[in-house]
N, C-alpha and C positions, 0 to 999 in steps of 0.2 A: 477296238472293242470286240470286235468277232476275227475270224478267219475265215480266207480264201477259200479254206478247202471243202467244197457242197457236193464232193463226187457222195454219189449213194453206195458204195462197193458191198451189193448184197453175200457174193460169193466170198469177197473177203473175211464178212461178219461170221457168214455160217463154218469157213475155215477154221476161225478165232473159238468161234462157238464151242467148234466141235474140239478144238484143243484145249477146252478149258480156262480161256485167258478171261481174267479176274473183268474186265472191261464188258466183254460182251455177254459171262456170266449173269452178271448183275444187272442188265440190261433185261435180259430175257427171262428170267425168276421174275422181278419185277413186275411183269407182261403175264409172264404166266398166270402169275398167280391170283389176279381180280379176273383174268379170264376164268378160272378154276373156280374162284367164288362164286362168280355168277353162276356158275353150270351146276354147280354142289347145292349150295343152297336158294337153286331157283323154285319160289312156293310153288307154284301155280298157273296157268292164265289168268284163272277166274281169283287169284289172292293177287294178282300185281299191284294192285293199290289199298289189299286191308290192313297194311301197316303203319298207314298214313294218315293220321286225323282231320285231314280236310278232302272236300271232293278236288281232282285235278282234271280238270277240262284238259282236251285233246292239245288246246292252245296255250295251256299252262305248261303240260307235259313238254310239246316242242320249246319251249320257252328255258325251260332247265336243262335239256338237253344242247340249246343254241349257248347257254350262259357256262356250261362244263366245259365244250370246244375251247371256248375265246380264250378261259380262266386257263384251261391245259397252256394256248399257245401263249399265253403272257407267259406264264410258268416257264414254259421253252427258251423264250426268248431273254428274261430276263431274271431267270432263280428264283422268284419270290412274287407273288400275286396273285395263286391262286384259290386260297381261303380265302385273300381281302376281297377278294370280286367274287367270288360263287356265294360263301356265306350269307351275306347282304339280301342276293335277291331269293335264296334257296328258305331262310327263316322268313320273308316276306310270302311266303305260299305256302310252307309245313310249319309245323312247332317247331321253335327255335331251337329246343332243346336235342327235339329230335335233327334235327340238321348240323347240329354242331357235332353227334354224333358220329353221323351217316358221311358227314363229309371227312371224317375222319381220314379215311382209307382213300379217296382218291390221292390225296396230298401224299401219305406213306409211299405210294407205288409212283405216284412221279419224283418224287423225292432219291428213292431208290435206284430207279434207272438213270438219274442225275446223277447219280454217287460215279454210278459205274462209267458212266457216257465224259464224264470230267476225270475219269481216271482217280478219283480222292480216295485215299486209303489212309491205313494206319499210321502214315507219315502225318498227317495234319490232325486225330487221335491223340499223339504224341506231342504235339507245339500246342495243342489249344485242348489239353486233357482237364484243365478244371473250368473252359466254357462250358465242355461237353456233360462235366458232373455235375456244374450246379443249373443247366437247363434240364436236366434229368429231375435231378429236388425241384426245380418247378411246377413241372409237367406232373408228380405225385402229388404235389401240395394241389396242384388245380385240377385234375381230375376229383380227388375226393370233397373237394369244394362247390365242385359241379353236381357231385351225388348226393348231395347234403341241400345244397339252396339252388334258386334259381334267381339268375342277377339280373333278368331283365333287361329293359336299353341301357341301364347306370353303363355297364362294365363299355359295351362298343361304343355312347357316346364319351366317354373319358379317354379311347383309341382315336376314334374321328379327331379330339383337340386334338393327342399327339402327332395325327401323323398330317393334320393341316398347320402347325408350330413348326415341324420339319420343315415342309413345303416353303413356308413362308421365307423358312431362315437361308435356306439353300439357293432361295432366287435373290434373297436381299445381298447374300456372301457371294453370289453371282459362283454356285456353284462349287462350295471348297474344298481343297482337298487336304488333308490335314499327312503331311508326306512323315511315315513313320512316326507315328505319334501313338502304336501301339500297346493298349494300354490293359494288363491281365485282369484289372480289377472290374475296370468298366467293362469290358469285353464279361466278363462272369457276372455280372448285372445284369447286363443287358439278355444271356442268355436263362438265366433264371426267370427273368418275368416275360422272357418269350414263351421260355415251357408255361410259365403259371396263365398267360392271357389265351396263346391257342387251344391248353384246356377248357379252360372255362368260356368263351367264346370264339373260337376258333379266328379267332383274329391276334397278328402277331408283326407289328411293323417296327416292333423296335431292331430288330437286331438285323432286319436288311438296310433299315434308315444309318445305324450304327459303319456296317461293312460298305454302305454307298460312301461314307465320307470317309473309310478309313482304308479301303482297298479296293482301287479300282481295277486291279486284272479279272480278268472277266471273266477266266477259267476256275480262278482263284476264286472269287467273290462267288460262284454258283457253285461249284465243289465246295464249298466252305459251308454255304447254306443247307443245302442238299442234305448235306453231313449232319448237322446242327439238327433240323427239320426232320432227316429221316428217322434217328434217333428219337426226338419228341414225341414223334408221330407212334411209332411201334410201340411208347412204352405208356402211350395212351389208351391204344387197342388192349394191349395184355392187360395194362388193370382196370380197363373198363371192362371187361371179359372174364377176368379171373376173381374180380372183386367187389363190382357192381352189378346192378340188374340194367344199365344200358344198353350193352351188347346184349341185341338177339340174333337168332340164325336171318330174320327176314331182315334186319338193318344190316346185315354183313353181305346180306344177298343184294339190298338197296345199293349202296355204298360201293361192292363192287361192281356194279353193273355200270351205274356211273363211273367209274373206276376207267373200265371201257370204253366208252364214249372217250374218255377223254383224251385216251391214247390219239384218237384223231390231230386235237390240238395239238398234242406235246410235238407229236414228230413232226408238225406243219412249225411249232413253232422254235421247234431246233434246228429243222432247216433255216431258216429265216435269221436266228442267232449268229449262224455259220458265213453269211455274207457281210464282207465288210461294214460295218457300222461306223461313222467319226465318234469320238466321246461327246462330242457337245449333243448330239443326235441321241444319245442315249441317256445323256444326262434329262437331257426334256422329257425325255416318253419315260423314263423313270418319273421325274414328278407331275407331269401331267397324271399319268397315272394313279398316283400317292392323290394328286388333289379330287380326280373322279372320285375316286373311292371315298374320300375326307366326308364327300357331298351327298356319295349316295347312302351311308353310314348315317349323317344328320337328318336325310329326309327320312330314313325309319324312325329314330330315336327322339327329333326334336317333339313332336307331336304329342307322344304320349309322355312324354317328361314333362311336361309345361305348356302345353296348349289341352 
């Protein structure tokens, strides 16, 4: 599930860098550019928190920045986790609204450097061209769904069943792998209500749940998502931006600052990717995973849906 190869070859990147090669481009744009954010539309000292509808103790503060790292280095390690685990506890301290927002952009920029870091390009564009169109019609239908109402716990608790029904089925099936059983229809399902569900609540498990049982290369399976994910992501920002009043310059400045922070994780957790892994080892910490999240998903939602 990973590879041997953990050399860090700085001089090699800045070589690659400097010649333009498609890999390390896209890496460093990526990095760039929530660096760039933060520094362009940084308000203030004294605005750091006037964009934020709750007060955030010093303890809160460390507490979103401890929950950005982890979420980066799951992201690293395994292409997909980083809304399901930031969102949760990031709406459990800001307006949710606002958080689904804001976390917008950290996910684009790891996504991005993913694209580049698995080498994924226009060859897999080209194999899975109508995933990629009908998670794009998603991601419109749920942004402008998001600008119109507000869903509440409905939408994450109806995520939490599905992604605790995966969990369940994947231990019962001891794990299955369904060898070429790929399928254009389902696969364009699954990416349409990926775009429509990380719009509107920044939570999106179907279409990793989908590639866990249907592709396990592991270059393949986070190149694929990356792809999938980056795409959603950016085309959430431009018409939250160009067509909403959700983007402002201080959530663009929020958003990538965390953005930053998180680059910690990603590169702790793509090292980490890089050292051999067995599959059964990563088939567990994938639904272990899938199940924390199921759990910490229900203790926001169950409460005020029904208690």
């Amino acid at each position: 599930m990973g590879t041997s190869d953990t050399q860090i070859d700085v001089a090699g990147f800045v070589a690659n860098l400097r010649a333009l090669q498609y890999r390390e481009v896209m890496m460093a744009l990526a990095t760039l550019a929530v660096v760039a954010g933060s520094i362009v539309f940084f308000p203030g000292t004294e605005n750091v928190t006037t964009g934020i509808d709750s007060a955030i103790s010093p303890g809160l503060l460390a507490l979103l920045v401890v929950t950005a790292v982890v979420a980066g280095a799951i992201k690293g390690m395994l292409g997909f986790g980083y809304a399901l685990v930031a969102t949760p506890v990031f709406a459990s301290v800001i307006d949710p609204t606002l958080a689904v927002v804001v976390l917008a952009i950290p996910p684009w920029m790891i996504n991005m450097f993913q694209i580049g870091e698995t080498d994924t390009g226009l060859d897999f564009i080209r194999e899975e061209w109508v995933l990629m169109a009908l998670a794009i019609v998603g991601t419109v239908i749920g942004v402008s769904f998001l600008a119109e109402f507000s869903t509440g716990p409905v939408v994450p608790f109806i995520i939490g069943l599905i992604i605790l029904a995966y969990v369940i089925f994947q231990v019962v099936q001891d794990f299955v792998t369904i060898e070429e059983a790929h399928h254009p229809v389902a696969l364009g399902v699954a990416g349409l209500l990926e775009g429509f569900l990380l719009a509107v609540a920044n939570l999106g498990p179907l279409l990793p749940a989908y590639f866990h049982t249907f592709e396990r290369d592991a270059e393949r399976y986070i190149g694929g998502l990356s792809m999938v994910l980056g795409t959603i992501f950016t085309v959430r920002i431009l018409q939250m931006a160009l067509f909403t009043d959700l983007i402002t310059t201080y959530r663009l400045w929020l958003g990538s600052a965390i953005a930053v922070v998180t680059i910690v994780g990603l590169l702790a957790g793509t090292y980490l990717r890089r050292i051999e892994i067995d599959e059964e080892r990563f088939n567990w910490f994938v639904i272990g995973l899938l199940f924390l999240i199921s759990l910490n998903i229900f203790k926001n939602t169950i409460p005020p849906l029904f208690l």
